[in-house]
N, C-alpha and C positions, 0 to 999 in steps of 0.2 A: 749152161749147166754142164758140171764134168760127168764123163762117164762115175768117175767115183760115188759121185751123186747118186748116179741112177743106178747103178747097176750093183756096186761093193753092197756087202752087207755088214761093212763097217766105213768107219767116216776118220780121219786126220786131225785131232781138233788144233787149232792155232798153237799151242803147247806142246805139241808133237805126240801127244798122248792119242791113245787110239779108243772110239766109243762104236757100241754096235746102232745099229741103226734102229733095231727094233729091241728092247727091254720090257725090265718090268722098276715103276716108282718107288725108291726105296731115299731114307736118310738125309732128307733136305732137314735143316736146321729150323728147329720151331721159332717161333719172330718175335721172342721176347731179349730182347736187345736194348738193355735200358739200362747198362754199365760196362766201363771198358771188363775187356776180359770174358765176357758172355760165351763171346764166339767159337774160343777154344772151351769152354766149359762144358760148353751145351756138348760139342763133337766131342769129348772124351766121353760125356756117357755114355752119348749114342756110342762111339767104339768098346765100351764095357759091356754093352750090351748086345752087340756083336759078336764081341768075341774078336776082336780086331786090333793090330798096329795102327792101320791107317785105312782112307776111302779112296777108291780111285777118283772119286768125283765126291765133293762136294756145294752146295747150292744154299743160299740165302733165299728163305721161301717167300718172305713178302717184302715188298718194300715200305712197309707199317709193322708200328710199332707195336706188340701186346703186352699187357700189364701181366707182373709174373704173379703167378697164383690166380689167376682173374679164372671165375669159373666158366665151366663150359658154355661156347655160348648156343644160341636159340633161338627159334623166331621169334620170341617177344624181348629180344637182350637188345638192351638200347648200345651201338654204337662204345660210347663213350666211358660205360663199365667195363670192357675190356682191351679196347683200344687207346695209346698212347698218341698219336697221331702218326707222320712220317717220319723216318728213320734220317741219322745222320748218315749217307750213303757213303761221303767220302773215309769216314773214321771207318764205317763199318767193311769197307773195304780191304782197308790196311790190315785190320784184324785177321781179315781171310788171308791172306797172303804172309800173316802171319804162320798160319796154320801149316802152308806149306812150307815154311820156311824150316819149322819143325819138324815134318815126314807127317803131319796128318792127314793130310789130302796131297793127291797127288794133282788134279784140278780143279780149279773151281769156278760159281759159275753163280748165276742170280734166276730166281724164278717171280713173273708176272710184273718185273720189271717192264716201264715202258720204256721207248725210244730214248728222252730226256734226260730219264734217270741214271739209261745204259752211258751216254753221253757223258754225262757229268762223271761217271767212274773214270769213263776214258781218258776223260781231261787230266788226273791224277794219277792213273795208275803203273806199278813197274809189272805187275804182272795184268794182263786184257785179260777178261771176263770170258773163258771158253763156251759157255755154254748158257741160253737162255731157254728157259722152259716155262711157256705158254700155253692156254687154253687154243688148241687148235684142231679145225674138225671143218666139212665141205660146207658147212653152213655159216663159219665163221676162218674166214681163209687169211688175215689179218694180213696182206699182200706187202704193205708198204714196211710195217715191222721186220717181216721177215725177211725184205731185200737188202734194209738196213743192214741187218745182222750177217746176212751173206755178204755183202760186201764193206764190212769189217771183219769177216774170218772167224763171227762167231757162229756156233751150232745152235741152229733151233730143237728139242724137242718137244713132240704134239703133249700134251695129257688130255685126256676128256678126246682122243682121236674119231668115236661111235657116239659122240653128244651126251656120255655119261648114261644111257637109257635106263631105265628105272629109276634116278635119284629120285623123280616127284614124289614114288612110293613109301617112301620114309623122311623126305623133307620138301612137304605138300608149297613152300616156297620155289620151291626150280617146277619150270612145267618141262612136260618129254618133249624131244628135242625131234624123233623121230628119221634120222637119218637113214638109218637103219633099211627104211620101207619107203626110201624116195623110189619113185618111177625110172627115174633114170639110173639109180644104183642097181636095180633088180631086175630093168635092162642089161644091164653087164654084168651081171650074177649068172642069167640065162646066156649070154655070151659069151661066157669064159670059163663057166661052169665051176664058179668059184663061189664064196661064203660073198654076203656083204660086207662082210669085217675087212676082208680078203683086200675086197676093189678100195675101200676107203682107205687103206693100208697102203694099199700099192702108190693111190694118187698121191696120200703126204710123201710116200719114200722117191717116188720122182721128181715130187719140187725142192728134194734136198734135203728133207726135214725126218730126223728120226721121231720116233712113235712109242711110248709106255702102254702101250693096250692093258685092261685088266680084268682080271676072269681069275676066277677060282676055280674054271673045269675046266683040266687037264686034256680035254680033244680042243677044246677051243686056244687054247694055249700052243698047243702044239698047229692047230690052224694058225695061230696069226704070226708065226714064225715062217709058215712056208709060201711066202709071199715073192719068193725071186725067181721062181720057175717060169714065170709071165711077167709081163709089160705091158701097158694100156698106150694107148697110139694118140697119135696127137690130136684127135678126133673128141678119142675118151675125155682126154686131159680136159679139155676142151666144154664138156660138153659138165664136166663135174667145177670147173670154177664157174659156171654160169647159176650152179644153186647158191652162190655165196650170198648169206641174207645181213650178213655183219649180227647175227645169232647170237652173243655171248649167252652162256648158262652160268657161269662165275662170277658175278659180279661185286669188284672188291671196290675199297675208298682207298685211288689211288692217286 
């Protein structure tokens, strides 16, 4: 792992284009993709609604298909009312690279893509996939994905970095993930005199991987930005991949 890894508090992506390591989740393209041309359609609204030229990143959020207009869905929505099944990866690809082609992104990238899928772009593509963004968190450390992606030169980042806490509170389908209040994170909370958010922050940003944490309060927002004033020892590191429980909380048909 580069110092850049560890220590910058931005990252190089294979594009040459520059990403911070710690943000906040905006603008990935909704996954109704179910005629040439979507691609840029969908991103010019979102830029009208912006208020925007262009994104400096844009992302492909699922690698499935959704039916347009298909209503919201719910724990009792069966699968196949709003879902199309798997997307044409290679067409949809082209498209995005479209987009740059035009000034409307300036990189772009795929979200919950697996290995295979990322694969199968590769095989075709003139522009690589800078950036894939995963469910990633100490309880689901997804190790082999994200070596892949480091050593193709693509950016991992985390979403769901705190196990998402409270989702079960309003979608009684996810249960609490509880990372938050592991024993050994609140070890090193007392250790380092940092927030939990803080330590769990710090261990994605030394394996390389940037983090979208999300909060609506403005102290806690500003906590999980000040993550580079410390470093966790290899001890730490150490002692936080051993909760890895292969945990997903998202779980998509992919």
């Amino acid at each position: 792992m580069t110092d850049e890894h560890t220590l910058g508090k931005s990252f190089t992506l294979n594009d040459g284009n520059s990403i911070p390591l710690v943000g906040l989740g905006t603008s990935r393209l909704a996954p109704c993709y179910e005629a040439f041309g979507d691609i840029e359609t969908s991103l010019k609204e979102f830029l009208t609604l912006l208020q925007l030229e262009y994104v400096d990143l844009c992302l492909l959020h699922f690698p499935i298909q959704f039916k347009k207009g298909a209503k919201k869905c719910n724990d009792h929505t069966k699968l196949g009312e709003y879902i199309n099944g798997i997307c044409d990866h290679v067409q949809l690809w082209k498209e995005m690279e479209d987009v740059v082609g035009k000034g409307l992104a300036v990189s772009i990238g795929v979200s919950n893509y697996n290995q295979e899928q990322i694969q199968n772009i590769r095989q075709i593509c003139k522009i690589p996939p800078a950036v894939l963004q995963t469910e990633c968190h100490a309880f689901l450390q997804v190790k082999d994905l994200v070596q892949f992606c480091q050593d193709e030169g693509i950016f991992i980042t985390a979403f769901a970095p705190f196990g998402s806490p409270g989702l079960s509170n309003y979608k009684p389908c996810y249960k609490e993930c509880g990372i938050l209040k592991d024993d050994v994170v609140l070890d090193l909370v007392r250790l380092y005199d940092r927030t939990p958010a803080q330590i769990l922050l710090r261990h994605l940003t030394q394996r390389g991987i940037g983090v979208i944490p999300k909060s609506s309060n403005a102290v806690r927002l500003a906590e999980n930005i000040n993550i580079f004033d410390f470093s966790l020892t290899d001890d730490d590191m150490e002692m936080i991949t051993k909760l890895d429980k292969m945990g997903r909380i998202f779980s998509f048909p992919l």
